[in-house]
N, C-alpha and C positions, 0 to 999 in steps of 0.2 A: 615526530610528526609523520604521520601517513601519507606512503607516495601511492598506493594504486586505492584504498579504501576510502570513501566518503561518508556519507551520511548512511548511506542504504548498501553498501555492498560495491562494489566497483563498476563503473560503468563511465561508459564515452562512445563514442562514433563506431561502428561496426568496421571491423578490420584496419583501425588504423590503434595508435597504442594508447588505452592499456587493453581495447578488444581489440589483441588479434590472435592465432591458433598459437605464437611465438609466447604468449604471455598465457593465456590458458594451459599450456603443456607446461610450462614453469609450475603454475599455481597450483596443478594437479599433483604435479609431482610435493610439493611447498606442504600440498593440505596430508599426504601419505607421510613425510616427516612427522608431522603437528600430531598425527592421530594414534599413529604404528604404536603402540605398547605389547611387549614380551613376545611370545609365536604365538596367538592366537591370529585367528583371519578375521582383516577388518571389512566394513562393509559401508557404500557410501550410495544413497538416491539422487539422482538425478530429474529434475523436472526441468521445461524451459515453455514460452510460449511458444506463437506462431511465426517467429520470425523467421526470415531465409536462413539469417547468418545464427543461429540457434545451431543449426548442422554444424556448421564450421567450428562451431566453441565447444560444444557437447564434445566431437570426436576428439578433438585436441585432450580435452581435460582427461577423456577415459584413457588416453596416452600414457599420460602425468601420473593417473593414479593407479593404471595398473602396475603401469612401471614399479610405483613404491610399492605393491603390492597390495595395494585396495581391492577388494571385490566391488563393483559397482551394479546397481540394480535401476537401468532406465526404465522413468514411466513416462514419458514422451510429452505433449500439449498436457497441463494442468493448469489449477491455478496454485502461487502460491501459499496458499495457505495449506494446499495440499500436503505438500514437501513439509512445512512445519508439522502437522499430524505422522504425516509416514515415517519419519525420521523416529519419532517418538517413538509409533505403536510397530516399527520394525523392528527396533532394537537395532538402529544404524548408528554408527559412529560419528556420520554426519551427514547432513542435507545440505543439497544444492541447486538452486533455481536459478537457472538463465532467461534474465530477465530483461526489458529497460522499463517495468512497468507502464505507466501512461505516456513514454517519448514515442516519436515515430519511430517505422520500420529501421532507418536506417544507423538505428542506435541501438548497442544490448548491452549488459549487464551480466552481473554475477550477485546472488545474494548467500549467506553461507548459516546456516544452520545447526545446531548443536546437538546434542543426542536428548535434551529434555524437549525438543522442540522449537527454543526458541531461538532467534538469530546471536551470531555469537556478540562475545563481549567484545571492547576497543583492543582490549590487553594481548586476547588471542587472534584479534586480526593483526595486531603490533608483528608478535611473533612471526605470522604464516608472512606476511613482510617479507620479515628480517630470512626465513627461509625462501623464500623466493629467488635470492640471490646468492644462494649458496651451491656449491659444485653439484651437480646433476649426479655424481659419482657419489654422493653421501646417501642423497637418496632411493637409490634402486636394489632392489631386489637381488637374489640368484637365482634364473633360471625356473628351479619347480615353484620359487616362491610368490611368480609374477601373479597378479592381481586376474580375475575369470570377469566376466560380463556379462549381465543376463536381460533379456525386457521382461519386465516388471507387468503382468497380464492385470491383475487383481486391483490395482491402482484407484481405479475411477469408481470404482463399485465402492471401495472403501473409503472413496473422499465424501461420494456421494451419502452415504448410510451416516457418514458423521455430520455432515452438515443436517439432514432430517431429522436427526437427535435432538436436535437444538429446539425443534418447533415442538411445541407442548402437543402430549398423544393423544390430549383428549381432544384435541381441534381440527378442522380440514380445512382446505380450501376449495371445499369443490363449492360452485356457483361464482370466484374471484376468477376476474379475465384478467392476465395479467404481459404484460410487454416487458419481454426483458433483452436488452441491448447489450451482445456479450463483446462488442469490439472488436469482433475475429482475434480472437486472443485465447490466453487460457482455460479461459471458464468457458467455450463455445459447446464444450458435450454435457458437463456436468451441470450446469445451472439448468437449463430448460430440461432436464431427467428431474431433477431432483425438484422443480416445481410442479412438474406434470407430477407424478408418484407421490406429493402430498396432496393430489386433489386439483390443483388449480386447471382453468383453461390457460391453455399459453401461448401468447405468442416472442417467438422468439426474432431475432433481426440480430445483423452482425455475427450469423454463425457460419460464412463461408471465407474462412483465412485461405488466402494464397499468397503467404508471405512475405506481402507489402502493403498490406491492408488494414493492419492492426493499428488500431484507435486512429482510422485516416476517416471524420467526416463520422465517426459513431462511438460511442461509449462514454466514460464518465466524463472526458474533457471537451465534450461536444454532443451535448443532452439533448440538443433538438429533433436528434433523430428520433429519438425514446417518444418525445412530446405529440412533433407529428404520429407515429403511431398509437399513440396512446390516443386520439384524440379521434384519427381514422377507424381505431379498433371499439371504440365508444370500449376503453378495458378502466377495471377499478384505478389499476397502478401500476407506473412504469418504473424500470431496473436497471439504472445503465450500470455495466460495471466498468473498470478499465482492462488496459491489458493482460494484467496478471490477477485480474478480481480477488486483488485485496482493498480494492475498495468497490463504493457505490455510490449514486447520486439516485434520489428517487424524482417520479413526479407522480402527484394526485390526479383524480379522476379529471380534472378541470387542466392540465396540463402544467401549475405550478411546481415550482422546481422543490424539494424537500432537502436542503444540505446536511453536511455530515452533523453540524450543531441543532441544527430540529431533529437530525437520527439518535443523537448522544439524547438530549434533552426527554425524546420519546420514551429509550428502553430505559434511562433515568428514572425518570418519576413511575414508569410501572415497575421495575424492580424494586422502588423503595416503596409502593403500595403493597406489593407482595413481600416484604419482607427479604428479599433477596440483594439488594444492594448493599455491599461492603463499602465499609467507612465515612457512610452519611453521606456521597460525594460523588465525582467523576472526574477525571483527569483528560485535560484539554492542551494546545498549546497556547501561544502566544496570540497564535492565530484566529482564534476562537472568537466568536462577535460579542460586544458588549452586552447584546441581548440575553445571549444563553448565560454567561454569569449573573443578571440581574434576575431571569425566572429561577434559577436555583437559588439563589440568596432567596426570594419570596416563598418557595418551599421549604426552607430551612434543612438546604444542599449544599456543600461546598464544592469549588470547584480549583482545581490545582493546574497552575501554567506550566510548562514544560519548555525548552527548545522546540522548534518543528523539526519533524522524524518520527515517525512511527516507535521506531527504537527508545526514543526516550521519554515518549509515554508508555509504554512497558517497561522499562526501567520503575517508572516513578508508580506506577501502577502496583508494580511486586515488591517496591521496597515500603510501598504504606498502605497492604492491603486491600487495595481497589478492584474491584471488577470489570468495572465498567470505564471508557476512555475512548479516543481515537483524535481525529483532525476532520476540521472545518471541511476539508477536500473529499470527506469521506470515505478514510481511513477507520473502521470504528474497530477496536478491540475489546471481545467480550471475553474475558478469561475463562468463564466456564465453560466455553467452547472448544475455545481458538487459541493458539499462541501465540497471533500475528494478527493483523490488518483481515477480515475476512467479509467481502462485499455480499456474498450470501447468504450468510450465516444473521448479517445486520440485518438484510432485508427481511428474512423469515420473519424473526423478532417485531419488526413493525407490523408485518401482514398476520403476525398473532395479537398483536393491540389491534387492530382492525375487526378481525373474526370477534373474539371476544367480545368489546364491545358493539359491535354490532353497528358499526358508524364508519363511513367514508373517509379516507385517507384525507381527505381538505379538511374535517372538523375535529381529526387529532393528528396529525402529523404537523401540525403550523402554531408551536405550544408559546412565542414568542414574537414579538414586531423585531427585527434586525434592528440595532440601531445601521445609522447609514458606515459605510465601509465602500474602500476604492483600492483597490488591488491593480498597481500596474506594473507589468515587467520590459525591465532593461536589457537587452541583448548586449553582451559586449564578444573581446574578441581578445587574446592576451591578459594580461595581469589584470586583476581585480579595481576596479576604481574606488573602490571603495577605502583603499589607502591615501588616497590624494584627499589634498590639502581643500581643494575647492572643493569635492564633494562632503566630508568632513563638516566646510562650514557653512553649507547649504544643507545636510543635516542639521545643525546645529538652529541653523534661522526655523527651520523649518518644524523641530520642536518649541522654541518660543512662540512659535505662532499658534500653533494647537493649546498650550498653555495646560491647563487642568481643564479643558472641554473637550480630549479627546486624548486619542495614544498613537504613537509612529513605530511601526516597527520596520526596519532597514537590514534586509540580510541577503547573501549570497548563496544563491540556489547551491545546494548540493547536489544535485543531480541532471545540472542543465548548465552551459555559461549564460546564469541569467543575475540580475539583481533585484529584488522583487521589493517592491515598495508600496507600503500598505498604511492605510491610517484610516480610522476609524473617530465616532462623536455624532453627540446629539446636532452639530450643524452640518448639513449635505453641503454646503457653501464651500464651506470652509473644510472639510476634509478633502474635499475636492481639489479645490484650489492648491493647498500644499501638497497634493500627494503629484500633483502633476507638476508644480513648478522642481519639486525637489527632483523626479524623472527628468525632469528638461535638464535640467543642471548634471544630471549621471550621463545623460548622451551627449554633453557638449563637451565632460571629461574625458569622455570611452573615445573619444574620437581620434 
């Protein structure tokens, strides 16, 4: 069992454990064990967003791995999906983003990166673990052998020219006004470059980080900001990303919201009219509305559930072929892109179904009615309730009651002390009603 890795990479509270410099200078050193093969020089990137404590964990880890003798190559404020390409097209031995994606400031992360790009597997973070705890004396260097440090200049220009790749050359944007909401976060330089230099007008919002501002009141977990602009800017379509823009939420000309399953559903059905969709299908989670699986079933699309995690719709993605995937929260992964989660990369994509046909984001981006869904979350405090007895068979009442007219799903956030209770069905009533009594009964347990 994993003590510092969760779902996404490690993460908790900034400077207390497992983020603090005491636990990054471990891990640095942990990841220089994991990597070091024969006397050749290794070499590891570094990305983080805009957060204060981003300083404090950055310099801790360059610690760690010089020590074991890593070269390290900082590129400073990105987003993550950046670190997944540079890793790759550096020829690094491993990527690392400091991150807490869409949490507030006062949280950060670590996500860990493989040299093909993609995040690494459970097995290798099992290991970097088990090294973690091991004498500090196994892992260091001698002397001429210690690890060099360089800033990484070329960085943005290359996140940038890859993500433009993506949008078909024979199209522009110029005459689309577009709003896009960077969260003062990673994506705050490279997204609004990279939509201005395909053409668009742009407005951008949320590009002034001072390192307590990230996704506070802007970005994908709080789109009204995007709306109102969008609505003030009279702009085709808005872009919120989060803080690490690996993901995105859009909204239409008219201010409606466009989630990650009207983004899946979009470059869906145009990649499978172009011939470009692998495996007749797209890969969703659990999470996913009953809507987006029933317009795919009427296209004669399948669609594949996953755990929630980015990670293991890329899992499920590469082990049967698929291209296309992401999460309701919009996370969307486009493989022919991206290795990861990539909130720009999705949006292009829409905004080239847009140019193409030649039609406003309200009359293709909203390809399905939602059935009804109620997503509420449980804040707890200590162990999990989700082992208790009374919650258990308050679950339990709580799927007899849904019966065959809907679905529950009950799981604990990995990346937040949260419990997140969701059910979905053709009655608003009634998913209603259980998804809040069964929350009532998680806060009378957590108590």
């Amino acid at each position: 069992m994993k003590q510092y890795f969760g779902t996404d990479g490690i993460r908790g509270r900034a400077n207390q454990p497992p983020m603090t410099p005491e636990v990054a200078l471990k891990l640095g050193r942990a990841i220089g064990s994991f990597v070091r093969q024969g006397e050749r020089r290794h070499m590891v990137v570094i990305g983080k967003d805009t957060r204060l404590s981003g300083y404090m964990i950055e310099h801790a880890m360059v610690g760690g791995l010089t020590a074991a003798g890593m070269d390290v190559r900082l590129i400073g404020p990105c987003p993550t999906p950046a670190i997944g390409m540079l890793t790759r097209s550096m020829r690094a031995d491993l990527g690392i983003m400091i991150t807490a994606s869409h949490n507030p400031y006062t949280d950060n992360g670590i996500k860990l990166f493989g040299p093909d790009g993609f995040k690494l597997a459970d097995d290798s973070e099992l290991e970097i673990e088990r090294l973690i705890e091991q004498d500090p004396d196994a892992s260091s260097v001698d002397g001429e052998k210690i690890g060099k440090l360089d800033h990484y200049k070329d960085a943005y220009g290359r996140y940038i020219e890859g993500a433009k790749a993506s949008f078909p050359r024979e199209l522009s944007l110029a005459g689309i006004k577009v709003v896009v909401d960077c969260a003062n976060g990673g994506g705050y330089k490279t997204a609004p470059i990279a939509l201005w230099e395909l053409g668009a007008d742009v407005h951008p919002i949320g590009v002034s980080p001072n390192g307590t501002n990230i996704n506070r009141e802007c970005g994908s977990t709080a789109p009204d900001a995007m709306i109102k602009a969008v609505r003030e800017q009279g702009a085709d379509i808005g872009i919120a990303l989060d803080g690490d823009a690996d993901r995105a939420i859009l909204c239409d000309e008219k201010g409606h919201l466009i989630d990650g399953d009207q983004i899946i559903a979009r470059i869906g059905k145009d990649q499978f009219d172009t011939g470009q969709l692998r495996g007749d299908g797209v890969v969703t989670t659990v999470m996913s509305n009953f809507g987006l699986e029933r317009y795919l079933t009427s296209e004669n699309l399948k669609l594949i559930r996953t755990q929630v995690g980015d990670r293991h719709v890329v899992e499920a993605m590469r082990s049967g072929g698929y291209n296309v995937g992401g999460e309701q929260s919009g996370h969307v992964v486009l493989l022919d892109h991206a290795t990861t989660g990539d909130g720009l990369i999705a949006a292009l994509q829409v905004l080239a179904s847009c140019v193409r046909a030649q039609k406003p984001a309200s009359e293709i981006c909203h390809l399905f009615e939602p059935a009804p869904q109620v997503l509420i979350n449980v804040r707890y405090e200590g162990a999990s309730p989700l082992e208790l007895e009374s919650v258990q068979k308050a679950q339990a009442d709580a799927e007899a009651r849904l019966g065959n007219q809907g679905r529950l799903v009950l799981r604990k956030s990995g990346t937040e002390p949260l419990i997140r209770v969701m059910t979905q069905g053709d009655d608003d009533q009634l998913v209603t009603s259980v998804a809040e009594d069964l929350a009532e009964a998680i806060r009378q347990a957590a108590r």
